[in-house]
N, C-alpha and C positions, 0 to 999 in steps of 0.2 A: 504494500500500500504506500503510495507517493504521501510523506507527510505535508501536510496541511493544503493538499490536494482537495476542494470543491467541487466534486462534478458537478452539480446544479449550478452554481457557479460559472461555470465553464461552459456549460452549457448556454444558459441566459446570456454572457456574455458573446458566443458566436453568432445567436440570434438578432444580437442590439448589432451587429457589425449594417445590419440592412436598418435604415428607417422606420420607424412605424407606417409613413405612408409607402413603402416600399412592399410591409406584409400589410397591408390593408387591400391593395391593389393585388394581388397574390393570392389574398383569399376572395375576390370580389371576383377573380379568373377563375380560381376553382370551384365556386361555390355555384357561376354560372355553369362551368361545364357539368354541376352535377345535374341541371335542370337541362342539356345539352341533350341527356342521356333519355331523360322523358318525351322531348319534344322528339329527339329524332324518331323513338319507337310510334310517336301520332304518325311523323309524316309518311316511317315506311308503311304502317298499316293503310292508311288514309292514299298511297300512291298504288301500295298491291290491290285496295278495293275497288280502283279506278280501271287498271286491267282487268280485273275481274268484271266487273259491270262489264264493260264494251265484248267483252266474248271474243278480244279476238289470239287469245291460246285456244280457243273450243275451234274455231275457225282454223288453226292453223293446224292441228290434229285431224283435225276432217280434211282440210287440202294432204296431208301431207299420207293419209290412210287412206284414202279415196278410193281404190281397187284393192287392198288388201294390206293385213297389218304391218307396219313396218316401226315394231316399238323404240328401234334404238334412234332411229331416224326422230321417230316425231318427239324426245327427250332433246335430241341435241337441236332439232328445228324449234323448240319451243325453247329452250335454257336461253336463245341468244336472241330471239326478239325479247321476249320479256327483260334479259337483262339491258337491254339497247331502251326501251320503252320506259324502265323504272329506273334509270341513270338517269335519261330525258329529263321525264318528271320531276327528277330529285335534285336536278341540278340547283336551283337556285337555292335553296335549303345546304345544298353540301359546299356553294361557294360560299355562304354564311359562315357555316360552320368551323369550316375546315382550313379557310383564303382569309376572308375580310374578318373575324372575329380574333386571328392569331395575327393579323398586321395591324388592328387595332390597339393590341396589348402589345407589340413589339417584338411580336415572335418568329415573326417571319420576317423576312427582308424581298420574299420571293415577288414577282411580278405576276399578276394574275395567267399571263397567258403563259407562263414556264409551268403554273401552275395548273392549267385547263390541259397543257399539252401532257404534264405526268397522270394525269387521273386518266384523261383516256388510253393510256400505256397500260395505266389497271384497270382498267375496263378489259381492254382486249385480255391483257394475262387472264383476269376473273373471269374472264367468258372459257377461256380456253380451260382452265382449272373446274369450271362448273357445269361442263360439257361433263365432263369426265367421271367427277364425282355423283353426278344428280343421273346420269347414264347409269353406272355400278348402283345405287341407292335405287330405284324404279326395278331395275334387273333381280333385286335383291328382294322388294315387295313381290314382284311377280312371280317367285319361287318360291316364297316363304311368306304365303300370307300373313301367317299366325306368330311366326315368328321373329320374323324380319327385322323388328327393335332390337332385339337382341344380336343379333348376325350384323346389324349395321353399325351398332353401337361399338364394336369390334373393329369395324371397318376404318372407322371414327380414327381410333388410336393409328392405326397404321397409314393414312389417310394423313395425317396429322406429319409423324417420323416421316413420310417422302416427302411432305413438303418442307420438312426442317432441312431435310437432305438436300434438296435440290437447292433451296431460300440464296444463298449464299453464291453456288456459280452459277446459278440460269437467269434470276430474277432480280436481286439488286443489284449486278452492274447494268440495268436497266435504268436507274436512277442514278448510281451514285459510282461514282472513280475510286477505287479500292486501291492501296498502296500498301508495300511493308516502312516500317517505320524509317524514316532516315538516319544513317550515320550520327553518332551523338552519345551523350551521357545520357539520355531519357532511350533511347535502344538500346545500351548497354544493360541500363538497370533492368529495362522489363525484360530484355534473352534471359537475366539472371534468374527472374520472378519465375519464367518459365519453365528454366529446368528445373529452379527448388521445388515446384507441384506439378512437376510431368507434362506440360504443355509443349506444343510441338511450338518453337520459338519463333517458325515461320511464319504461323498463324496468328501474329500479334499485328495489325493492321489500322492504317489513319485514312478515314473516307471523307470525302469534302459534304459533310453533313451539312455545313453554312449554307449550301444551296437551298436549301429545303425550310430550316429551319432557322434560330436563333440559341435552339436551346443547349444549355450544355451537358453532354451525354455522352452514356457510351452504351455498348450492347455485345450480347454472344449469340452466335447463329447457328446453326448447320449440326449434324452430326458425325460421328467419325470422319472418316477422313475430310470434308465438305465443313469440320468445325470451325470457325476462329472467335475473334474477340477482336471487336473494331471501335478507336475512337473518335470522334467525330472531330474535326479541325476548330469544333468550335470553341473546346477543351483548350486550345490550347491559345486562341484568340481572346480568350478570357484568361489567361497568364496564369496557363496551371502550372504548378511546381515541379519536382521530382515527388516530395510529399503526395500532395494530392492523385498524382502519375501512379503511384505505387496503390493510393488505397483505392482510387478507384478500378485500377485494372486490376486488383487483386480481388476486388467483389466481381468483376468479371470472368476472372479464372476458376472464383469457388460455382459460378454458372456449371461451366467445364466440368469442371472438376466433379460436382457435387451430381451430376447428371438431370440439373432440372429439367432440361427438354424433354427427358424422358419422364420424370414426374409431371409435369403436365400434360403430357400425351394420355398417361393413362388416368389423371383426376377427370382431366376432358371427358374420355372416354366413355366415364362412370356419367356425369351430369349426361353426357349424349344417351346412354341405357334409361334416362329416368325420361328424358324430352321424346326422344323418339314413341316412349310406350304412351306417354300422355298426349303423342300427336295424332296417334292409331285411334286414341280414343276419343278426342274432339275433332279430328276431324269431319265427321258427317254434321256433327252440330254445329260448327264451323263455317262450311258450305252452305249450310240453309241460313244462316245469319248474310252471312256476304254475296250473297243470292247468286253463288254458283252455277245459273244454270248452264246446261250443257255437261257438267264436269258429272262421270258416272263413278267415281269413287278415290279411295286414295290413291289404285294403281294407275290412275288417268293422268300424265304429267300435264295436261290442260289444268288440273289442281295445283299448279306449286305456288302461287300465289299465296292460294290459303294455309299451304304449310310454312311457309314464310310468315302467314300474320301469326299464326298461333307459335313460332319459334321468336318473334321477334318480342313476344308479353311474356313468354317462358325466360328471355333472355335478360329481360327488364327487371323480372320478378327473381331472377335468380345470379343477380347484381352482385349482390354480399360473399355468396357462394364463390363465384369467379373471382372477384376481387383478393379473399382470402389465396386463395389458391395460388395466387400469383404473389401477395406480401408474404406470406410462410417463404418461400422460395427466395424473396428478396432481402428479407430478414437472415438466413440463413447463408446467403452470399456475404451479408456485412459481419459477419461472425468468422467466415472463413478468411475473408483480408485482414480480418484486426487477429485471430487468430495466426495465420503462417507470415505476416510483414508488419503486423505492431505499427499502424501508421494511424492512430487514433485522428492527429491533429490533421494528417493527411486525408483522412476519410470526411472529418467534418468540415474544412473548407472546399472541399469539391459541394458540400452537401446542401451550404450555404447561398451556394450557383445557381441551385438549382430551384429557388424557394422563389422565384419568379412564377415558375408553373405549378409549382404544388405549394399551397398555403402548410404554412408549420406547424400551427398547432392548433388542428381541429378539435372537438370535442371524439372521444372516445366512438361515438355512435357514428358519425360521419366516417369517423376511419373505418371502420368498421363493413362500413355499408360501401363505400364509395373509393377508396383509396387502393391501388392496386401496388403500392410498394407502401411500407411503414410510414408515418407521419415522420418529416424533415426534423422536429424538434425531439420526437423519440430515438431519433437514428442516433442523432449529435449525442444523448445524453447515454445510450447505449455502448457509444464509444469513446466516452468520457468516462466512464465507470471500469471500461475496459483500462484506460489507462491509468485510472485510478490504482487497479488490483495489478496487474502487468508493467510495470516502469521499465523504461529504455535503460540498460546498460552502457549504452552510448551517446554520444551528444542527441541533442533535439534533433528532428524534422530538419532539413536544410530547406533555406527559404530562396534560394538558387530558383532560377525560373528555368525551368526546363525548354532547351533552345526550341521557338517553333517551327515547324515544320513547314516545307515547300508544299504549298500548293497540292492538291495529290492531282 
């Protein structure tokens, strides 16, 4: 124990490093985005009942069967109008959302039309990813009536692992310019980082995140061999140290390490077993509410609409559930950095960065419900307590700024 060490202290003191109007503004971000979460489930419901009314999935089912069944066909015929038709619709709600509400607060730098131009990149991706998926899923009710929630629920986790697999070389150099780290004292340490907990050193990576966003982050992707650990150039635009370099790639390593991807593959998994079986069972009452007609049951993909609304109030209602799922995980990466790198001080000014987009110090209940990594003001004092009980046998944290990086 550090004598006369205060973690609350310490804590409150990283906190006051920002203004009061600096976390009032932060919580005024977050507290909309949690009302973000309601409105969007109005608009998707309110846009899939809009396809629904006009009938024309029923319409394109009947063109596309017209002489004889052709189920795989009219799945991928219907996946990509509907998704072309509910992007349409959604647009002006998701350039809210997503463009002018995050360059409002100063989170993007982005230009609407770099912005219009990436969403339709995920558009196409999603279409091609939702052929595929909602194909196997349809295929899966047709053989298994009775049981099909279950066999899909399955499908779910593995469904999940290929796309971790692929996320990293197929799909984000879509977006963004992936690099390995530059020459330097901030590569030196993290090769180190990497052999101390088994990380392949090559998979330590700097992506020019600034285009997209403002915020300062980092993230892990992919699995086996397709894994790394990428941090965003913005990290370092905001003058992170070696300190902060260390604890934050070292909660990305305990990712790695700790195998979350796989534990949310299979938490996913389970929530998917509980949604799919509660879909089999509203969907007929579903259908008659959103006046379905044409659609003759669940295995008609002229229905995906309605399993979209009823996935989309499952997905709202089971908020808290997912959230956890993801702070356990996040919680358990800030324990493995301050565990194997003791970078307490380094952990909490990265942490500090980041209280722009997540307000600090909710009430127990909002975190709860709402927050998908721990509350910023819990994290700090998590790893104030750590340094409290764990003291450096070596000088402090070096306040050295870790050189930044070229462009990627």
């Amino acid at each position: 124990m550090v004598q006369g060490f205060d973690p609350a202290a310490a804590t409150a003191a990283y906190l006051a490093q920002l203004p009061p109007e600096a976390h009032a503004r932060a919580t005024a971000y977050t507290q909309g985005g949690h009302w973000l979460l309601l409105w969007g489930t109005l608009v998707s419901i309110l846009v899939s009942w809009i396809v629904i009314r006009s009938g024309v999935l029923v319409r394109v089912r009947s063109g596309v069967e017209k002489t004889r069944p052709h189920p795989w066909l009219a799945v991928a015929a219907i996946v990509v109008v509907d998704t072309v038709i509910e992007s349409v619709l959604s647009l002006p709600w998701d350039s809210y959302a997503h463009w002018w509400r995050e360059k409002g607060y100063g989170l993007t730098s982005q230009a609407y039309v770099g912005w219009f131009t990436e969403r339709l990149i995920s558009l196409c991706v999603g279409a091609v990813i939702s052929v595929i998926l909602f194909s196997l899923l349809y295929w899966i009710i047709r053989r298994a009536p009775r049981t099909w929630w279950i066999w899909s629920s399955v499908g779910v986790v593995f469904a999940f692992m290929a796309l971790m697999l692929v996320q990293p070389a197929l799909i984000e150099p879509l977006f963004n310019s992936y690099k390995p780290a530059p020459s330097g004292a901030m590569r030196d340490e993290v090769v180190a980082m990497a052999k101390q907990v088994g990380v392949p050193s090559d998979k330590i990576l700097i992506y020019d995140g600034s285009k997209q966003s403002n915020r300062y982050s980092a993230n892990v992707a992919g699995l086996v061999g397709t894994a790394r650990v990428a941090m965003s150039d913005v990290m370092f635009k905001k003058n992170a140290d070696l300190a902060e370099v260390r604890g934050v790639v070292g909660h990305e390593m305990g990712h790695y390490v700790r195998g979350h991807i796989l534990w949310d593959a299979f938490a996913y998994g389970a929530l998917a077993l509980v949604g799919f079986y509660l879909v089999g069972r509203l969907f007929p009452w579903a259908a008659s509410v959103l006046g379905a007609t044409g659609v003759t049951g669940l295995a008609d993909p002229a229905g995906l609409p309605v399993i979209s609304v009823i996935i989309s109030v499952l997905a709202l209602v089971a908020t808290p559930l997912t959230s956890s799922i993801t702070r356990l995980s996040e919680a358990d990466a800030d324990h493995f950095s301050l565990e194997h790198f003791n970078e307490p001080d380094g952990l909490a000014k990265a942490l500090v960065k980041t209280i722009e987009y997540r307000a600090a110090t909710p009430s127990r209940l909002e975190e709860v419900i709402f927050y998908d990594h721990p509350a910023v003001g819990n994290r700090i004092r998590s790893a104030m307590d750590w340094k409290a009980a764990h003291p450096k046998a070596d000088a402090p944290a070096p306040d050295t700024q870790a050189p930044a990086p070229p462009p990627p």
